[in-house]
Biotite code that builds the C-alpha atoms (Angstrom):
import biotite.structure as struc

atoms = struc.array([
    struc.Atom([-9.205, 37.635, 8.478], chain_id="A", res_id=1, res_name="UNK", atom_name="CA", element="C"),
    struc.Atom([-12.659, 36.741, 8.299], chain_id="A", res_id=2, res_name="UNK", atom_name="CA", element="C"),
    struc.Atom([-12.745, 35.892, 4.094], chain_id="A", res_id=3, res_name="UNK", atom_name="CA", element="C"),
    struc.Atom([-9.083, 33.804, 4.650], chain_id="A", res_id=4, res_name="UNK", atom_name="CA", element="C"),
    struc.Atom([-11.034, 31.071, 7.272], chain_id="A", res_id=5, res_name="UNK", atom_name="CA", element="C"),
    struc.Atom([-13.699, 31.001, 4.452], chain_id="A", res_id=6, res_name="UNK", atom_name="CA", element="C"),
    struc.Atom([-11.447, 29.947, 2.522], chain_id="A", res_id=7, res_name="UNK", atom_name="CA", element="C"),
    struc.Atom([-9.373, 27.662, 4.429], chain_id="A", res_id=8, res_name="UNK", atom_name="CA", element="C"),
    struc.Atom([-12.803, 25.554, 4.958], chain_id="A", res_id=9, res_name="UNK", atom_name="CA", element="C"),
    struc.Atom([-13.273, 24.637, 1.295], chain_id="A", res_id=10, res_name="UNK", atom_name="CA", element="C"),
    struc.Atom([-10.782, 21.158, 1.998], chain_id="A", res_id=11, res_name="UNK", atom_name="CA", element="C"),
    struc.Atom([-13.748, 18.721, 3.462], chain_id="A", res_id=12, res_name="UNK", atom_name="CA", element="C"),
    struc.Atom([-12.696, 16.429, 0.863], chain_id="A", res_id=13, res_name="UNK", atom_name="CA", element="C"),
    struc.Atom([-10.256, 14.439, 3.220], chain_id="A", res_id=14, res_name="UNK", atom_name="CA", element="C"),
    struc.Atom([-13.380, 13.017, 4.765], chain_id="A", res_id=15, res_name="UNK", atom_name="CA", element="C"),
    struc.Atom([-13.898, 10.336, 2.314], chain_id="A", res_id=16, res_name="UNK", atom_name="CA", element="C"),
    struc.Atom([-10.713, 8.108, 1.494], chain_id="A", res_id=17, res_name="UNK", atom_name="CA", element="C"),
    struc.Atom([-12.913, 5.681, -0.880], chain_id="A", res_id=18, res_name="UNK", atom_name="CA", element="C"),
    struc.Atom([-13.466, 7.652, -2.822], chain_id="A", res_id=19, res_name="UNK", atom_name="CA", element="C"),
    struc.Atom([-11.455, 7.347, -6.573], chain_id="A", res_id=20, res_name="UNK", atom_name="CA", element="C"),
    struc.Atom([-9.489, 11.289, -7.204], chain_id="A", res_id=21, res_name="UNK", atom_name="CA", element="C"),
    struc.Atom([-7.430, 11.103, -9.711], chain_id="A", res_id=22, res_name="UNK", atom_name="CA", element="C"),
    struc.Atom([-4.956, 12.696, -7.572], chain_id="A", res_id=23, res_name="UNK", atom_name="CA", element="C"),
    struc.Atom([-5.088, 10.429, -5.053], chain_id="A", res_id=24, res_name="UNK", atom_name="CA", element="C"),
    struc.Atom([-1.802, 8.066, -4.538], chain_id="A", res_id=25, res_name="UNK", atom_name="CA", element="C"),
    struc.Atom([-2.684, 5.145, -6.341], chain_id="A", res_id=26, res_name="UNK", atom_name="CA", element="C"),
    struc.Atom([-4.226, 2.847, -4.147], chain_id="A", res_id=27, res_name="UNK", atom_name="CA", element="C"),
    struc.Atom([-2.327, -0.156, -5.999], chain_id="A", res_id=28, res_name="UNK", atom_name="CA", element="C"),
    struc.Atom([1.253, 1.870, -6.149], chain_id="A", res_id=29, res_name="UNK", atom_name="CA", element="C"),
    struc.Atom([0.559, 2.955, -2.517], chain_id="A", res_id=30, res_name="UNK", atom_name="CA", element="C"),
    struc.Atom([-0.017, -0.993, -1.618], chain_id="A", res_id=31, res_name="UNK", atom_name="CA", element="C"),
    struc.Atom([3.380, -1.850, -3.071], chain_id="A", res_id=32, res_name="UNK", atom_name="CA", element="C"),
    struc.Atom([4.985, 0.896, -1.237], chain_id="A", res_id=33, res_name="UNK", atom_name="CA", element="C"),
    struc.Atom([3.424, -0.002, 1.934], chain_id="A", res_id=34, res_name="UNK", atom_name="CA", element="C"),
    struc.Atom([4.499, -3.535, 1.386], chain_id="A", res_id=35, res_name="UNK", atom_name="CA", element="C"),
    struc.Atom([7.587, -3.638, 0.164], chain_id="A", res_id=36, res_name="UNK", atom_name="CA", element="C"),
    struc.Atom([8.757, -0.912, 3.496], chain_id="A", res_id=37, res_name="UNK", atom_name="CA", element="C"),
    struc.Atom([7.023, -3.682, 5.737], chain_id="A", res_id=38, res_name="UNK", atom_name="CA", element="C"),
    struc.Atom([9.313, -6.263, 3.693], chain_id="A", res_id=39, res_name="UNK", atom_name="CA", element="C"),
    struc.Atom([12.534, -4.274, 3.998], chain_id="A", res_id=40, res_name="UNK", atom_name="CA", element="C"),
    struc.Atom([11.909, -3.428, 7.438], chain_id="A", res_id=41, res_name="UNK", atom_name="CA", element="C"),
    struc.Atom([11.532, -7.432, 8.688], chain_id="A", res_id=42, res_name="UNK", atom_name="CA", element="C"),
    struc.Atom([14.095, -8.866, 6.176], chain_id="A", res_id=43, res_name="UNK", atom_name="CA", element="C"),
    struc.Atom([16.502, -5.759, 7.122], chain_id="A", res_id=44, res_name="UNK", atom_name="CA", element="C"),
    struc.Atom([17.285, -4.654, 3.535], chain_id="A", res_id=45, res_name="UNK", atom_name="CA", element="C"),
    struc.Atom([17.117, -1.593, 1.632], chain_id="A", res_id=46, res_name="UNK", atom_name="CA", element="C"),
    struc.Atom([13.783, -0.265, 0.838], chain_id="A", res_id=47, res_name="UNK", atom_name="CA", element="C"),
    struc.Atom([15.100, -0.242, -2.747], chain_id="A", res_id=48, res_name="UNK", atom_name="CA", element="C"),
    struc.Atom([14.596, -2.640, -6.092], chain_id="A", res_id=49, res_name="UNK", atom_name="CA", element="C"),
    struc.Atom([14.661, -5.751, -4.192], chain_id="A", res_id=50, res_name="UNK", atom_name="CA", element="C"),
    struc.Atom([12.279, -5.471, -1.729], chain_id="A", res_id=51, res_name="UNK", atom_name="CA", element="C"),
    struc.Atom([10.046, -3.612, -4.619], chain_id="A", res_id=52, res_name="UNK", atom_name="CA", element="C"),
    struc.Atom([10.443, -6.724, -6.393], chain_id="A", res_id=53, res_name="UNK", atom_name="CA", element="C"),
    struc.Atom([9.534, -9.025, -2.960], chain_id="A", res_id=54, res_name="UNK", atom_name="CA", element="C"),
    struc.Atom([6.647, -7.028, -2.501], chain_id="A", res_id=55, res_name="UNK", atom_name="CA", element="C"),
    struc.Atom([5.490, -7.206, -6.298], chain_id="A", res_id=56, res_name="UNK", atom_name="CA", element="C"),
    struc.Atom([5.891, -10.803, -5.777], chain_id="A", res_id=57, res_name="UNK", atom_name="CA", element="C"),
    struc.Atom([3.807, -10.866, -2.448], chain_id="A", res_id=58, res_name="UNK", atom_name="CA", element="C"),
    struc.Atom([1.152, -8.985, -4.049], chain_id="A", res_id=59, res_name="UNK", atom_name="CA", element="C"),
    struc.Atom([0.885, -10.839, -6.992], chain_id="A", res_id=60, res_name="UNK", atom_name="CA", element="C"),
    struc.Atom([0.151, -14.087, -4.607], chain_id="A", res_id=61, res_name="UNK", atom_name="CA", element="C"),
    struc.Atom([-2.048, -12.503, -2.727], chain_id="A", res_id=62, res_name="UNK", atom_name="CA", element="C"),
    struc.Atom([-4.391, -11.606, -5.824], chain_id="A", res_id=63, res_name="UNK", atom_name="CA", element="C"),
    struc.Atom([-4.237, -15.545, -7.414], chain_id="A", res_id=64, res_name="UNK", atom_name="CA", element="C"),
    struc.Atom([-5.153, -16.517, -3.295], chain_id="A", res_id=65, res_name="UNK", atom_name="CA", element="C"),
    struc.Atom([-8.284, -14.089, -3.230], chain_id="A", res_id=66, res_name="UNK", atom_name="CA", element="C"),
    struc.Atom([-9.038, -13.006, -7.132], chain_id="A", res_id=67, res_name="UNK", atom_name="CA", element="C"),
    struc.Atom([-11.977, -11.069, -5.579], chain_id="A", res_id=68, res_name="UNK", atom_name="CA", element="C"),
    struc.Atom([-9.841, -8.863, -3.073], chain_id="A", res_id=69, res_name="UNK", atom_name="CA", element="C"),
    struc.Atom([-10.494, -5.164, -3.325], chain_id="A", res_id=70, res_name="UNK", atom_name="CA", element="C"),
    struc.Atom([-7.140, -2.880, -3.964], chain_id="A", res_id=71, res_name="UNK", atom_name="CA", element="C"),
    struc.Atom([-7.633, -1.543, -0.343], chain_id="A", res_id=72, res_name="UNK", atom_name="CA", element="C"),
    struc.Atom([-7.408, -5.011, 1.342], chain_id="A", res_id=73, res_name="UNK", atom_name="CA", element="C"),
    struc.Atom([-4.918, -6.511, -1.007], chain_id="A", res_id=74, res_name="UNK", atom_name="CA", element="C"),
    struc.Atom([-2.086, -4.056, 0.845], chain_id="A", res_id=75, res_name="UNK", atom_name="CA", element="C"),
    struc.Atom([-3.415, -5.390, 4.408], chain_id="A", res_id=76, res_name="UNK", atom_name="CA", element="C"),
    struc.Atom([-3.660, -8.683, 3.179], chain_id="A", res_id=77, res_name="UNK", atom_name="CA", element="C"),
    struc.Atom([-0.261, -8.745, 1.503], chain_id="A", res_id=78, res_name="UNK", atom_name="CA", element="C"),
    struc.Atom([1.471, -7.995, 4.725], chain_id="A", res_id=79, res_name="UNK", atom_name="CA", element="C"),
    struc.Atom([-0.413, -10.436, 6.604], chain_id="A", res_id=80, res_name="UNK", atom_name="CA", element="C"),
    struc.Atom([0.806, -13.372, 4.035], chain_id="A", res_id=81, res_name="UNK", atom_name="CA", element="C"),
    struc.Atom([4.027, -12.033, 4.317], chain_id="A", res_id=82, res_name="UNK", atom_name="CA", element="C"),
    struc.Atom([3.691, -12.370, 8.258], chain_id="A", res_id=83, res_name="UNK", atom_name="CA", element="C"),
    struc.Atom([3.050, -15.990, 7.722], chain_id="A", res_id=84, res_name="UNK", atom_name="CA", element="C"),
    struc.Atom([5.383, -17.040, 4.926], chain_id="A", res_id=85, res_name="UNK", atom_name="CA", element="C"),
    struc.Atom([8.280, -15.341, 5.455], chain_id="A", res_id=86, res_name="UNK", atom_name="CA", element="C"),
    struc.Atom([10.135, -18.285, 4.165], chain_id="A", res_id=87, res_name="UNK", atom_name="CA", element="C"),
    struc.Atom([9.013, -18.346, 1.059], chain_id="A", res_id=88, res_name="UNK", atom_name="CA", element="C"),
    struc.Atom([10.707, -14.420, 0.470], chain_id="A", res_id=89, res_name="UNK", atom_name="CA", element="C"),
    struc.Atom([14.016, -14.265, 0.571], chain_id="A", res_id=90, res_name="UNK", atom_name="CA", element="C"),
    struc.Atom([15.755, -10.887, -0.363], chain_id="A", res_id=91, res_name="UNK", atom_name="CA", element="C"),
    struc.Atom([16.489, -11.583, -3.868], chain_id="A", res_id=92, res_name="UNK", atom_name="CA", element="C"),
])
């Protein structure tokens, strides 16, 4: 028993979700995945290639509004203009 719980505590790497793994989701892919289910949700369409497409869109206007937004506020951000512009993206 004892030498499993040993080795059940070598995972303290969840601790630190700045930090770059390679395995990590892609924090860029998991932006337009986050996005693009906040998009389908409010527009009520499929979480499919349209609202991948919307939120590829959203994110690319996000990045020409703030060219000095980190990956990991771009998804946050992205949302938020959608929020407020929700004219602008219809479901294509």
């Amino acid at each position: 028993m004892e030498h499993h719980s040993e080795h059940h505590n070598e995972k303290p790497a969840e601790k630190k979700p700045e930090e770059k793994k390679k395995r990590k989701v892609n924090q860029g892919f998991q932006n337009l995945l986050d996005v693009s289910k906040h998009v389908s949700t409010i527009l009520k369409i499929s979480n499919g290639p349209g609202a991948k497409k919307l939120a590829g869109q959203i994110l690319r206007d996000v990045q020409e509004k703030f060219p000095n937004i980190t990956t990991l506020e771009k998804g946050k951000a992205a949302i938020k203009h959608f929020n407020e512009n929700k004219e602008l993206y219809k479901a294509a």
